[in-house]
N, C-alpha and C positions, 0 to 999 in steps of 0.2 A: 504494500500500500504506500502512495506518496505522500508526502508527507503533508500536501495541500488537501487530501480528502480524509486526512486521519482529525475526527472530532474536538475541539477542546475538551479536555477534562471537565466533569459538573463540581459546582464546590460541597454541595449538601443531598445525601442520594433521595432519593424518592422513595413513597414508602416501598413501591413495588420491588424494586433493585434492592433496598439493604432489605427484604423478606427473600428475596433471589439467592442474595450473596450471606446470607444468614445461613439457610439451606444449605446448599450446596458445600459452603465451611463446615458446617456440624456433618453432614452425611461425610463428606470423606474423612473428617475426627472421627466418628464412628469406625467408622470402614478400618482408621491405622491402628486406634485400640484395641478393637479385635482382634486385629493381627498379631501384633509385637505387645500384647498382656501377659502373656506366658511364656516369654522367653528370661535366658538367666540372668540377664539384666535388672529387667522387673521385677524377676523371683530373689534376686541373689542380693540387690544393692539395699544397704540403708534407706538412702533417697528414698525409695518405693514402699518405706512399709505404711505409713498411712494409708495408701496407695492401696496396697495388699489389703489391709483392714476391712475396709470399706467394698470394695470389690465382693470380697468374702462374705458380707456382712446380705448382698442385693439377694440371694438366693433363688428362688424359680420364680422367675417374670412372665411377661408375652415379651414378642419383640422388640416390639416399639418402647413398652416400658421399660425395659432392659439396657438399649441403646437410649434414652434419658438417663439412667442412672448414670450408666458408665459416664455419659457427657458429665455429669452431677459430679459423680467420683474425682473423675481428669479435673476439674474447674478448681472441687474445692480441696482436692488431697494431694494435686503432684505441683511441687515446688519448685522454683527457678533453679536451673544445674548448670554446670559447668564441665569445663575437662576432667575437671579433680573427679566427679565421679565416674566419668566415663573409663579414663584411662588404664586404670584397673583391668577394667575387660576387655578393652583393644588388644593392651599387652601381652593378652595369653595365645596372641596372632605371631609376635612378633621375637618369640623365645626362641633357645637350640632345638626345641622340638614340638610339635603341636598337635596336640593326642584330637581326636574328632570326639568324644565323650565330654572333653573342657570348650570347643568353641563352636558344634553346634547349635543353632538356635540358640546364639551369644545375644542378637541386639534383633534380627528377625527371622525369620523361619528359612532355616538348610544353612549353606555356609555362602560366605560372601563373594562375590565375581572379582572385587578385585579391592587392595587398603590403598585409598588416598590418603598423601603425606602433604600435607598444606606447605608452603613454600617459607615458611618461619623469616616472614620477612626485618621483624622487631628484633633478631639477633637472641630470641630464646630458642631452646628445645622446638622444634618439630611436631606439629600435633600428624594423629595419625587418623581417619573412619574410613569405617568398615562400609564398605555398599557391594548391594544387591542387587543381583536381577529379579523382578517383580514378576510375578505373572499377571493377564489381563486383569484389571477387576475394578473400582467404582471407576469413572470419571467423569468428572466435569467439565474437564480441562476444555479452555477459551479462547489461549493463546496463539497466536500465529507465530512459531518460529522460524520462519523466514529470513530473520536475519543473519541465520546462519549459511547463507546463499551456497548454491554452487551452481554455473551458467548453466539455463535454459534452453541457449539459441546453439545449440553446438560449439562454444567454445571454451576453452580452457582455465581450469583451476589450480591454483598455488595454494596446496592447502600443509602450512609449517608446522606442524605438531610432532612432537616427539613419541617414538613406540616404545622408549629404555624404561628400565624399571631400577630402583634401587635395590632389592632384592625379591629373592622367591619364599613364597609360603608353600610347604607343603603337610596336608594334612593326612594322616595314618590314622590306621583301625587300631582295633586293640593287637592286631596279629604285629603288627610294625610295615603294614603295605601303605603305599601312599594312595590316598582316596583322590583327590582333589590338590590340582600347584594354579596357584591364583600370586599375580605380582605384587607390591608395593611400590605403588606408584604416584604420578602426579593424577589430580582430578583429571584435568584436560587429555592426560595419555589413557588414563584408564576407562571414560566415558565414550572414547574413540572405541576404542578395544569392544565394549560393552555393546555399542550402539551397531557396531556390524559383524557381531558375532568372529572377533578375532582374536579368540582363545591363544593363549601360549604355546599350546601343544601346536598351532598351525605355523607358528614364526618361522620355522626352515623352508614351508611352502609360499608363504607371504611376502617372503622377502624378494622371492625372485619375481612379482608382481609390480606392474602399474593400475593404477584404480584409472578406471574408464574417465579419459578426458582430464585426467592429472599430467601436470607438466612432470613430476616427479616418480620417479619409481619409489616405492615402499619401502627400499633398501636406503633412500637417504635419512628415513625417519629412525634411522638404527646409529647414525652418527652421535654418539656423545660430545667432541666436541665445539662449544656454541659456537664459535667464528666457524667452524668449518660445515656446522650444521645447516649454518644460514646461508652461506655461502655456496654450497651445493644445490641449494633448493633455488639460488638465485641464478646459478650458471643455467639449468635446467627450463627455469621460467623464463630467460633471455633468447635463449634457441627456441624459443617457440613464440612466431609474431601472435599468435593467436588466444593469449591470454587475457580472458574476462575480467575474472576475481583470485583475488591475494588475503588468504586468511592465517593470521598471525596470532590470534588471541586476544595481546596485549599491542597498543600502539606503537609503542616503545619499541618492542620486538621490531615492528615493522620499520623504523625508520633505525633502527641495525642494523635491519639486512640491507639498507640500499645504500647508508655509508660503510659498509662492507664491498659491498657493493660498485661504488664507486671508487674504495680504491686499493681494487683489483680489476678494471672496468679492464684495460691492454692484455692479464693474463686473461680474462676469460675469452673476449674476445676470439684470442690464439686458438685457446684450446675448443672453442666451439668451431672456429675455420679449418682446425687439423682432425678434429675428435680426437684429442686426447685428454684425458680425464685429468684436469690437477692433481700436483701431489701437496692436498693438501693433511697435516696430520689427523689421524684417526679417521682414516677413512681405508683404510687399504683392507681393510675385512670385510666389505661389502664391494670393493670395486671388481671383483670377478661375477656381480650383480648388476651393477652399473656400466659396465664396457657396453656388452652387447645392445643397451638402449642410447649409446651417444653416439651417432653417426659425424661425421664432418659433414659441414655446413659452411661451406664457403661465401654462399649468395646471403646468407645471413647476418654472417661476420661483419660482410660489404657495409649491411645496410646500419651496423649497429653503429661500424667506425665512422660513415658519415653523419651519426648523430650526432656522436660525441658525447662527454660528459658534459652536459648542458643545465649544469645546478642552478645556476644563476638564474636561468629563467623559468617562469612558473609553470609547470605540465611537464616537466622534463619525462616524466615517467608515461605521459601517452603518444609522446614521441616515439619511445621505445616500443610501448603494446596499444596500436592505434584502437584498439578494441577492449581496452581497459573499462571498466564498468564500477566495479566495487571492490574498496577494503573492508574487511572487516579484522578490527580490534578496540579492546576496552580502551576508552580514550575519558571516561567521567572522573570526578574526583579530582585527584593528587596531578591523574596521568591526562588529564585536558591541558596540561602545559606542552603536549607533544602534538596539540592538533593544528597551530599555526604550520609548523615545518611539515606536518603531514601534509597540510591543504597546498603550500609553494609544491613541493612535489608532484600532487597531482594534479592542480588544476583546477580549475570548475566544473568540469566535466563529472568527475570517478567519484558518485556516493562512497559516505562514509558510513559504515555497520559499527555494532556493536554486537556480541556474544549476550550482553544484557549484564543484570546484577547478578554474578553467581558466586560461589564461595565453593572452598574444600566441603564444607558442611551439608550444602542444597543447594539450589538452584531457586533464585529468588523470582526474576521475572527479565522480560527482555522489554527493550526498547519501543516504548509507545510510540515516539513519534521520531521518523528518521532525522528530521531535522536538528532534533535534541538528546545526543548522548547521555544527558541523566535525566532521563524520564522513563521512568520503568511500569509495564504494568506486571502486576501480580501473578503469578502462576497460581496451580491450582492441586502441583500434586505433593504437596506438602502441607502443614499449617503452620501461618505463620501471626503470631499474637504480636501484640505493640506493645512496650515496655514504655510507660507516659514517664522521660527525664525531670518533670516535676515533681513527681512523687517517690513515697518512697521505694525504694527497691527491692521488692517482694512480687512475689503472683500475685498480691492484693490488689497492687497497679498496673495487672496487664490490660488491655484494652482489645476486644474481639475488631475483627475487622469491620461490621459494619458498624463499629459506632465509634469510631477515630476521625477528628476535625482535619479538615484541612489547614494548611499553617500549622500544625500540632508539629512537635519533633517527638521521634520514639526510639526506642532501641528494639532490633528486631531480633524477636525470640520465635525459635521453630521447634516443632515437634515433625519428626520426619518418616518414611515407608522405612528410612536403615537404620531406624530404633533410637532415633535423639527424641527424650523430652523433655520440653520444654528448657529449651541450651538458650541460651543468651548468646548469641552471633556477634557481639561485640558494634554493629554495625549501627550510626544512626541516619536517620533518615527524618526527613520532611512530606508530609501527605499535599501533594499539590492537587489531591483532586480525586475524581472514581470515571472511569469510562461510562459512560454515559447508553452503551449498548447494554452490559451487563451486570454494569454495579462493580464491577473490581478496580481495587486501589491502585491510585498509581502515584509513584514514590518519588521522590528526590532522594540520590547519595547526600548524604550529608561530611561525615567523619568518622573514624575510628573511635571508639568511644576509651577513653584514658590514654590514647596515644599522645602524651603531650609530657611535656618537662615542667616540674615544681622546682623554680627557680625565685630564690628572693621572697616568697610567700603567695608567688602568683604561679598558679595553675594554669598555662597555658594551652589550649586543645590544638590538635591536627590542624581545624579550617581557618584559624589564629595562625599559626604559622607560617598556612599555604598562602592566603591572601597576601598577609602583609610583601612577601617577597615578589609577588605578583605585582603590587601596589610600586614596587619600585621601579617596574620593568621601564619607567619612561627614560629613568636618570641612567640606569645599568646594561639597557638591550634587553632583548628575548631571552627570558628564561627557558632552558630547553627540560632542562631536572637540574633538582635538588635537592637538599638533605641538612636534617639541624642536629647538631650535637650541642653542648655545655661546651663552651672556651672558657680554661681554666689557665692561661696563659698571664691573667694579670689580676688578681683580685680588686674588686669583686667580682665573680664569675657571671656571663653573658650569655643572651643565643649568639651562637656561634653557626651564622649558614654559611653551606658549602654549596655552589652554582657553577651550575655549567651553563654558558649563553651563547647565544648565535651571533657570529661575527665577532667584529672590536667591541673591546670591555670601554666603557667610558667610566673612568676612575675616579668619580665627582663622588665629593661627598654627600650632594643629593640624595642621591641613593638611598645612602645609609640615614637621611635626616624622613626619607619614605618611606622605608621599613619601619622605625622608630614611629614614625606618627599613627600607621593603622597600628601596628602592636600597640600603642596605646590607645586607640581610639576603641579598637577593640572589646581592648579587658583592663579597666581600670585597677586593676591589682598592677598590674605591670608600670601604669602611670604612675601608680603609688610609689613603686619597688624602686623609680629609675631617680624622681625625690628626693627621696630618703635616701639615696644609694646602697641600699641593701643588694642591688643586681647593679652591671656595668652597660651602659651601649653597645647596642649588636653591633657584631661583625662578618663582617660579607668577606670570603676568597674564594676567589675564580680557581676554577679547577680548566686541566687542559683538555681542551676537547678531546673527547671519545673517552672520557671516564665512567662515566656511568653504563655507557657499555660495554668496557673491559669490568666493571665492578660484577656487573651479572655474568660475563663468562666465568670471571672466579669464584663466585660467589656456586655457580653451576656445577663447577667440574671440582671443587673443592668440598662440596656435598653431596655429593655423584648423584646428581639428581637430575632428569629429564629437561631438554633445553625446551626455551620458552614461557616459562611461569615463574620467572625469579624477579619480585619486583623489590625497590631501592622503598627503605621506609623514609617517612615522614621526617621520623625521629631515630637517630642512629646510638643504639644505646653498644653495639660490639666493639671494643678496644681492637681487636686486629682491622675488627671492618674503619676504624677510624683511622690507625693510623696507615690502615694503606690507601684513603682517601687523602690522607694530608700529605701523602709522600707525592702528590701530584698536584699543590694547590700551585699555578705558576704566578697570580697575582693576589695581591689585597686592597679592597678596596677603601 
């Protein structure tokens, strides 16, 4: 849908839509209770004994009575959770050895398809969930995912996602045979895997595949490492004039692989006019995979060298693929600083996509209106409750979906089909509204919720941070990414941001007097703090171009973790992750 026919949002639903979206929320609540009630989770965790009580207590109903209770039960006995209880039971996935007695029917019924490892971008431990293949059964579901394109008209997809895993699980009987090997993986590598039935056991068959109308063979998604990962999938997508859409994930991703890209623009060229494959490293165990689909291309070579690397002007990239249509990657939040360099890239022409709001944890919702990267509407195969940031912090203040104000901010909590209840997703959001067709919310990203530094006595959050440097971009250039630590360099200690920008740094201390003014226009705790001199004046250094994406190669192959889903946090709380950002700062501003 374009984005001229997709409806505004209504602000207040009607009564018919919030009795719609009432329904249709309680029936699939029903539907996951039943489910994931009696698995070891439920049975096994403190969390749940209220839970347990009460459940115990409903005894022989009819149906419909029955399915009220349990609603009754869920509302008034299961409590806001966290990892801490979760992790307990993940971890019996992830030991020397995994008896099937200890982790079937762990969080929902049989064993799991595959363990997503969240990409621990705040520099803690790694969380890990379990997900499931589902069989058919309620839905409601409303959503058009579409935004996950791939061409329509016969031509060609760049689709970047990694198949590696950080390890295998395998599950044995009591005899000591293995039942069941399912990877641990990233969401996005595993939901691949899931979505088209590409079990582990087929990887020695898969690899020597291209998916229909893929620039890429299947053997490049086995490259671990990220420059060479992105780089392959770019040689690939260059030798074929015929490219539609480019799917990355993340934005960021995408504008790595084209300054990747760019400068290796003479080797690839070569090797696309001779067909001979790069030697680039960690690739030579897939390239007796890869030979036989690289033919030499000479008339192609022609046409690329008379393009040229033509950065400077805006569309360089449908120069290249006159047939260019759609990116898609998450570009809302933090990572809308990478949609300027995106847009010179491509032009006016080549829509921009988004994957939507999703997480290690669910899958929240996609992109209501193409025009607007954060504007998400609701999915429907999960539930997800609002947590009102004014109130206190209990299930006492969750708020169901149909009675959440617009303007309201919440924190979004889900109960899910692969056995989370009621988690607190960390994530806040803004209700800009309800679709106007069927009654479902639709959300604004807001922030990371406690992603921020208590500095001086002022608590400053994620969207406090992000703006302010934003706020500077007139005195300093395009901010392209950045990152805040504590400068502890001169008491009293500071934000201390680290910036990557586009082009010449202009070294005015404006800048720094622009950051200073939103940080405190902000959050007057900081106007307080800077006062009283309990905190110092921020400080801004420029880091050398291409740090932030040499930080995700390291950051990647230094947690052997699947390329493409390593994102740069807000707030940089890791000592090695700092000082190998500062080993590259080349100016101050």
């Amino acid at each position: 849908m374009s984005s001229s026919r997709v409806p505004a949002p209504i602000t207040v639903l009607t009564p018919e839509l919030s009795g719609r979206l009432k329904e249709r929320t309680e029936g699939v609540l029903a539907h996951l209770i039943k489910t994931n009630m009696h698995t070891r989770y439920v049975c096994e965790s403190p969390v749940f004994d209220d839970f347990r009580s009460a459940v115990e207590n409903l005894g022989e109903t009819g149906c419909e009575d029955r399915d009220e209770m349990l609603l009754e039960s869920y509302r008034t006995h299961i409590p806001l959770t966290n990892y801490d209880s979760y992790e307990p039971f993940v971890s019996k996935f992830l030991g020397p050895s995994c008896a099937e007695e200890e982790v079937k029917d762990l969080f929902s019924p049989g064993l799991p398809y595959f363990i997503a490892v969240s990409s621990a971008t705040s520099g803690k431990a790694a969380k890990f969930f379990a997900k499931y293949r589902h069989p058919p059964g309620i839905s409601y579901e409303t959503v058009d995912r579409s935004a996950n394109p791939v061409s329509k008209s016969g031509g060609k997809n760049c689709i970047v996602y990694s198949l590696n895993y950080r390890q295998l699980v395998e599950v044995k009987d009591q005899g000591g045979e293995t039942l069941k090997r399912f990877p641990v993986t990233l969401m996005s590598s595993g939901s691949i895997r899931m979505q088209n039935g590409m079990d582990i056991e087929k990887d020695p068959w898969m690899i020597k595949l291209t998916a229909p109308r893929a620039t890429s063979p299947v053997a490049v998604s086995y490259v671990r490492n990220y420059r060479s990962f992105l780089l392959m999938h770019a040689l690939f997508a260059l030798a074929d004039p015929m490219l539609e859409t480019m799917n990355t994930l993340f934005g960021t991703v995408f504008l790595d692989l084209v300054r990747y890209m760019e400068e290796e623009w003479d080797y690839l060229i070569s090797c696309i006019e001779t067909g001979q494959l790069p030697d680039y490293e960690g690739v030579d165990h897939v390239r007796e995979y890869l030979e036989p689909k690289f033919a030499p291309n000479p008339s192609r070579a022609a046409e690329l060298r008379a393009i040229g690397i033509a950065t400077t002007t805006p569309g360089w990239l449908v120069k290249i693929w006159p047939e260019f249509k759609v990116v898609v990657g998450i570009a809302s939040g933090v990572f809308a600083a990478a949609i300027p360099k995106m847009r010179h890239y491509l032009g006016p022409t080549v829509l921009m996509r988004s994957l939507g709001f999703t997480a290690s944890e669910t899958y929240i919702g996609m992109v209501y209106n193409p025009s607007d990267l954060n504007l998400f509407k609701v999915a429907c195969d999960d539930i997800i409750e609002y947590l009102d940031v004014s109130r206190n912090q209990t299930a006492a203040s969750l708020v169901p979906a149909w009675e959440i104000e617009a303007g309201h901010k919440y924190e979004v909590v889900v109960t899910t089909r692969d056995g989370m209840w009621r988690y607190r997703l960390g994530d806040i959001i803004e209700v800009a509204g309800f679709d106007p067709g069927d009654g479902a919310p639709i959300l604004k990203y807001v922030e990371r919720r406690n992603v921020a530094i208590r500095l001086g006595g002022a608590m400053t959050s994620e969207k406090q941070l992000a703006d302010a440097i934003f706020a500077a971009q007139d005195a300093l250039g395009q901010v392209l990414e950045f990152t805040v630590m504590i400068d502890d360099r001169v008491l009293p200690c500071r934000f201390g941001y680290l910036v990557e920008v586009q082009g010449t740094v202009a070294a005015s201390s404006k800048a720094l007097e622009q950051l200073r003014d939103d940080l405190c226009r902000s959050n007057v705790n900081i106007k307080r703090s800077l006062e009283l001199k309990t905190i110092g004046e921020p400080t801004i250094r420029i880091l050398k171009p291409g740090t932030f994406r040499d930080f995700r190669k390291w950051k990647i192959e230094s947690s052997n973790s699947g390329a493409g889903q390593m994102k740069v946090p807000v707030v940089l709380w890791d000592q090695a992750a700092q000082n190998w950002m500062l080993e590259r700062v080349i100016q101050e501003v």
